[in-house]
N, C-alpha and C positions, 0 to 999 in steps of 0.2 A: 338433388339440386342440379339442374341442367348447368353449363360451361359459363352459358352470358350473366344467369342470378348470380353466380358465383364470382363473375372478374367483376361485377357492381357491390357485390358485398365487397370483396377485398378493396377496391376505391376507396367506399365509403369510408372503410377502416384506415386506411392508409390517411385519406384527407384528415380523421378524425386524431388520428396519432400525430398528425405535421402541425398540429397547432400546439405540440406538448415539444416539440424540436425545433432547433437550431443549428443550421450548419452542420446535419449530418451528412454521414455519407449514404444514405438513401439513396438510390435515384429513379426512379420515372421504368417502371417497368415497358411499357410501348415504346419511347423512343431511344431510351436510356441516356436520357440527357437526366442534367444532375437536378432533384427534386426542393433542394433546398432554398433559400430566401434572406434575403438581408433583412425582412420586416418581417413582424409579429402583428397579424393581421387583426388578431383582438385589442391590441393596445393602439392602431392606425398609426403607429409612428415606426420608424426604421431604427435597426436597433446594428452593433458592428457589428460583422464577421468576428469569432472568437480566434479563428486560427492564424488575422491578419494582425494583430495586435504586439506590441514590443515596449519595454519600459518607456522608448521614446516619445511614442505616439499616443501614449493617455494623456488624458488631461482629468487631474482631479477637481471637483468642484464640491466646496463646502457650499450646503448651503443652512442659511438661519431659519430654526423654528423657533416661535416665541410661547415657551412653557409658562409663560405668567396667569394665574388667576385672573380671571376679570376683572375685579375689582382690586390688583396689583397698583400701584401708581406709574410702573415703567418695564417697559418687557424683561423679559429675561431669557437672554438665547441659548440654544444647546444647536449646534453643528452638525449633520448629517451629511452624505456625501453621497456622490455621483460620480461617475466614471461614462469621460466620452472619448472616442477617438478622434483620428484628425480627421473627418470628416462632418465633425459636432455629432454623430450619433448615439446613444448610450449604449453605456457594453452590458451584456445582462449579466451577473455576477451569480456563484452559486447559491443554491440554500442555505436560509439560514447563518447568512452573514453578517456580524454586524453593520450597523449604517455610520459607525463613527471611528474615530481614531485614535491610535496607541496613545495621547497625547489629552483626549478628553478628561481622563480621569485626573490630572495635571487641572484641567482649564477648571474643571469644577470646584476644584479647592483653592484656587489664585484668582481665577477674574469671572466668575461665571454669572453672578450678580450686578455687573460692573454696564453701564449705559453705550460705553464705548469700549468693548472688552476685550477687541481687539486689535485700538490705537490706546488703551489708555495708556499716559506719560506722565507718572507720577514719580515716587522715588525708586520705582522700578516699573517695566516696559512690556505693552503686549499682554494676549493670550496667555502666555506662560511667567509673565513676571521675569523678561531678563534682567539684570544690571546693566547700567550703564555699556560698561566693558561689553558684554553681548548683547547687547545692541548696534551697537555698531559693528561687531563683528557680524552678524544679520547682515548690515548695510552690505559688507563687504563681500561676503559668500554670495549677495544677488547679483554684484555688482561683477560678478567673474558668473554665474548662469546665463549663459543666454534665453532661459525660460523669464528671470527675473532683472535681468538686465536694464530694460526700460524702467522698471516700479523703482531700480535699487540705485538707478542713477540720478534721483531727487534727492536722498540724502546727502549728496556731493556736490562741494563748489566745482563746476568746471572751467579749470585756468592752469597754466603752463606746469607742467610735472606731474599730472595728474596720471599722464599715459605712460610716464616711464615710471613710476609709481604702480599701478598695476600691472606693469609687464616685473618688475623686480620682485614681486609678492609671489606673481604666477611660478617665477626661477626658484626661488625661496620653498616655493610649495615644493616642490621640482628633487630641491637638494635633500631639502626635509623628508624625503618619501625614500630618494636616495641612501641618504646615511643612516637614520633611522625607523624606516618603514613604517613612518605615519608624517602622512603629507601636512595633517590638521595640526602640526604642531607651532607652522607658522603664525594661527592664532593664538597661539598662548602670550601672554606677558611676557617681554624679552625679548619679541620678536620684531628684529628694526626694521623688516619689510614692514610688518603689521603699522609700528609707530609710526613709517615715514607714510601709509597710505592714508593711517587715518588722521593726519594734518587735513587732510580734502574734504574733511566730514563738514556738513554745513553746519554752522551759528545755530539755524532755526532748527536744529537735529530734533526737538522733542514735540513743536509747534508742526513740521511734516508729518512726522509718525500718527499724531493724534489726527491728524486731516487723514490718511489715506484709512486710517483704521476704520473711519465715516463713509470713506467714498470710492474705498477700491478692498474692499472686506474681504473677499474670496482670496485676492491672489495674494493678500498680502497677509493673512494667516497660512495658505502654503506657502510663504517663503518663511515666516516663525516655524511654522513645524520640519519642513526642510533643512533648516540652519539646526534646529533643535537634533535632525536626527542623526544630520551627516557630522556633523562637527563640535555640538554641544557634550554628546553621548562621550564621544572620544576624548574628553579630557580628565575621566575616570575609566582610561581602557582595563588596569588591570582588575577593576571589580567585577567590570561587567563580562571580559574576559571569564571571571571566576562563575559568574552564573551560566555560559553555557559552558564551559567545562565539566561542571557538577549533573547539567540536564543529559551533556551526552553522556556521562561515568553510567547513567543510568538510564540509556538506549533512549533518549527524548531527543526530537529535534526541537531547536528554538522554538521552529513555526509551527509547532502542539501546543503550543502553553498559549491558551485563549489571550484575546488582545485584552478583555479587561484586567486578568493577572500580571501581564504588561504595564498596563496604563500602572498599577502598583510601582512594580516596580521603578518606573519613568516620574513619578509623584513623587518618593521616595528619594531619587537620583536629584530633581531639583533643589530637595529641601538639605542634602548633605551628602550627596556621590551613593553608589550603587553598594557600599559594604555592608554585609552581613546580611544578603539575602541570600547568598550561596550557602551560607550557612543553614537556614531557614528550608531551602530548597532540600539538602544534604537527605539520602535514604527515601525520599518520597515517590511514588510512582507519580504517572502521568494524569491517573482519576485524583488523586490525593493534590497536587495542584490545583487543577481546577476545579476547586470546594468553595464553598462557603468555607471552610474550617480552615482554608489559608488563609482566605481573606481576611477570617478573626483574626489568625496567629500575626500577619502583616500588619493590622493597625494593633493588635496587642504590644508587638516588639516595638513599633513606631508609633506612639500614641502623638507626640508632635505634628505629625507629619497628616494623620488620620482621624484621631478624635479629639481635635479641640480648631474652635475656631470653624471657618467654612473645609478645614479637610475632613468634616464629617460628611460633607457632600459629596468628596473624592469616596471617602468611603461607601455610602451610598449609591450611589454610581455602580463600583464595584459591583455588589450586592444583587444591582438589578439585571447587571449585562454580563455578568461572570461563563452563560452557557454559550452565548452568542461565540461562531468560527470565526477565522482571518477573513477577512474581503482585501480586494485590488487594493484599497488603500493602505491598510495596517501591515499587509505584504510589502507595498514599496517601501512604507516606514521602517518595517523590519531588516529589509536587506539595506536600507542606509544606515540603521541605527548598528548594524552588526558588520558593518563594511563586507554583504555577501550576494551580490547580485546574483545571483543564482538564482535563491528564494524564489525574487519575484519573475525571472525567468521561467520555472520551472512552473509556476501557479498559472503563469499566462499560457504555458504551454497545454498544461494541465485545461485550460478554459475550454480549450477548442474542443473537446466533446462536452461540455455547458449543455443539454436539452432544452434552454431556456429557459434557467433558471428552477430545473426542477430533480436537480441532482445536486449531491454537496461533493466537497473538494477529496475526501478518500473513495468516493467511489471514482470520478475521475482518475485519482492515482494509479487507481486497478485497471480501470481499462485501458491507461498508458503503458502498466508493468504488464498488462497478459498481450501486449502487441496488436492490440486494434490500430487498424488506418486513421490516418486522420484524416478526416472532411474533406481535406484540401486536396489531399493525395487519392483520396479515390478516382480511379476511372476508368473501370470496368463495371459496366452495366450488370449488377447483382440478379442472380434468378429466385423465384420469390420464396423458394423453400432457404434460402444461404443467407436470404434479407433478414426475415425473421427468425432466424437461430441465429444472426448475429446481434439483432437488435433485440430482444426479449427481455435484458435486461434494462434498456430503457425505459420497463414500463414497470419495475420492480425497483421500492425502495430500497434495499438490497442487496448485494449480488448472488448468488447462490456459490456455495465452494463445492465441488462434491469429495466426498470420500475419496481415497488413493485411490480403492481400484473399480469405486462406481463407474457407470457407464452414464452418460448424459441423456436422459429422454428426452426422445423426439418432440419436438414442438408443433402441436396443434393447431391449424384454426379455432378451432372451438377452445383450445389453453388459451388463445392470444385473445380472445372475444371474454375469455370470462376473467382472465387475470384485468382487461383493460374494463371491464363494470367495478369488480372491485376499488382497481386505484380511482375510479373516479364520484366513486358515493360522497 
């Protein structure tokens, strides 16, 4: 094959592979400017940069699918989720993630059949059924977000002492995180910032809630889930304490135990605090969690909480989404719910080699732990033998490890043409 068929075949190849990538470090063999793209030209919409990304700058967005029967008499919604950055674009998350939140298996056993499911205002509140008492502490956790700030300052009359009311809460959080190293204790019972702010709560507290649940749905089930993870979680720290204790005894991280084995335990946590799942947990590897066969043993030990009533739906749930990985969302959930920013640090970091959505989250691990560039930081113009022996694995579901003292073969034109027929049948 003459020089010119040959730099027209590698194009083709290279155009044909840029539609399976994002934000690599590629670049442009002729000018060696960078090859990469903010858009995904087969979906015609711009999708973010994975490597620009920060806990700050997502924005989650539930949105409603209605699972009802046709012949239902009234929807029935189940929650899905999207991740945009602050430029509204959607971030593409890896394989095989799920589309919901630590929290759903919760919503499916308290309101999931419910017309307004997530304002209803009965003798208990919301998506997750709070009480009274959290509910309003909800009001208050948005009413100090500046994410929820504007939504959370409807529940409140605004009039004289209002502001020195929340500045003495924020102190209170302050002294509370001081003395005893947990700030969220200021919402517990007892706590006279908490009494003196929530004098300000308004009259119509439960006729507001059922209104926005109608008419501001998204942002205002992530401030229930919000409230639920940063500050609900934390007033059974020492159970939950007790469940990662037990995961690391036995080299697991939190964020391996799939989110619907979560959402158990989070179902479980509403209906009577986080006790005796560590127990439950105790000896088990990391396959053995995420079983059907815990699922049994969780609604076996918990039959209240799982087989009676709609927590057969919680359980159900389960059942169906038990294989499904972390996504952006259950990640932020998780490092609120576990007060460990990191988490979702480390997954956002982890994104920036994402191929667009055609890789899942341990193989990104690997190419962060074996020292790959990131996207961002490339900027020497690659020569095309260093291109594709660095990138070969992006086109392999895979990685390959070799032996100690294997030698790595050369990679091919002709490997790179027949490994990419393969991945693409």
């Amino acid at each position: 094959m003459n020089k010119e068929k040959l730099l027209q075949k590698i194009e083709k190849l290279k155009q044909s592979i840029s539609k399976h990538l994002l934000r690599t470090s590629i670049f442009a063999i002729t000018a060696g400017a960078p090859a990469h793209t903010t858009g995904n030209p087969s979906a015609g919409k711009d999708f973010a940069a994975p490597e620009e990304l920060t806990a700050e700058n997502i924005v989650i967005t539930p949105e409603a699918v209605n699972i009802a029967p046709n012949n239902h008499p009234q929807p029935i919604y189940e929650f899905t989720n999207k991740v945009y950055d602050k430029n509204n674009r959607e971030v593409k998350d890896f394989v095989n993630v799920t589309k919901y939140s630590l929290w759903d298996c919760s919503y499916k056993r308290e309101v999931g059949n419910e017309k307004n499911p997530v304002g209803v205002a009965k003798t208990f509140y919301g998506s997750l059924q709070f009480n009274r008492f959290n509910a309003e502490n909800m009001a208050i956790y948005g009413l100090l977000s500046p994410t929820y700030e504007k939504l959370a300052s409807k529940f409140f009359v605004r009039k004289a002492g209002l502001d020195k009311a929340i500045e003495n809460f924020r102190k209170s959080s302050k002294n509370y995180e001081k003395k005893f190293g947990d700030a969220n204790l200021v919402y517990h019972v007892g706590s006279s910032a908490r009494k003196a702010l929530s004098q300000y709560i308004s009259p119509n507290f439960k006729t507001i809630f059922q209104k926005e649940g109608l008419e501001n749905t998204q942002q205002f089930l992530n401030l229930q889930r919000a409230y639920a993870s940063a500050v609900y979680c934390s007033f059974d720290a020492k159970n939950l304490n007790k469940i990662v204790s037990t995961l690391e005894d036995a080299h697991i991280k939190p964020e391996q135990v799939n989110p619907a084995i979560w959402g158990m335990f989070l179902a479980k946590h509403i209906k009577g605090g986080f006790s005796g799942i560590a127990s439950l947990l105790k000896g088990k590897k990391l396959h053995q969690i995420n079983s059907i066969a815990f699922i049994d043993a969780m609604a076996a030990r918990y039959p209240d909480v799982f087989k009676q009533n709609s927590g057969k739906e919680a359980y159900k749930f389960a059942k169906e989404h038990y294989k499904e990985t972390h996504s952006i969302t259950t990640m932020k959930e998780l490092s609120l719910i576990l007060n460990k920013p990191e988490i979702l640090e480390h997954y956002l970091k982890c994104l920036s080699f994402n191929q667009n959505g055609t890789i899942n989250f341990e193989q990104a691990q690997e190419l962060l732990k074996n020292g790959m560039p990131y996207p961002k930081f490339a900027t020497t113009p690659l020569k095309l033998a260093s291109l594709f022996e660095q990138k070969t694995d992006n086109l392999k579901i895979e990685p390959i490890r070799l032996a100690k003292n294997q030698k790595a073969k050369r990679t091919t034109m002709k490997d790179i043409i027949k490994q990419k027929k393969v991945n693409t049948r």
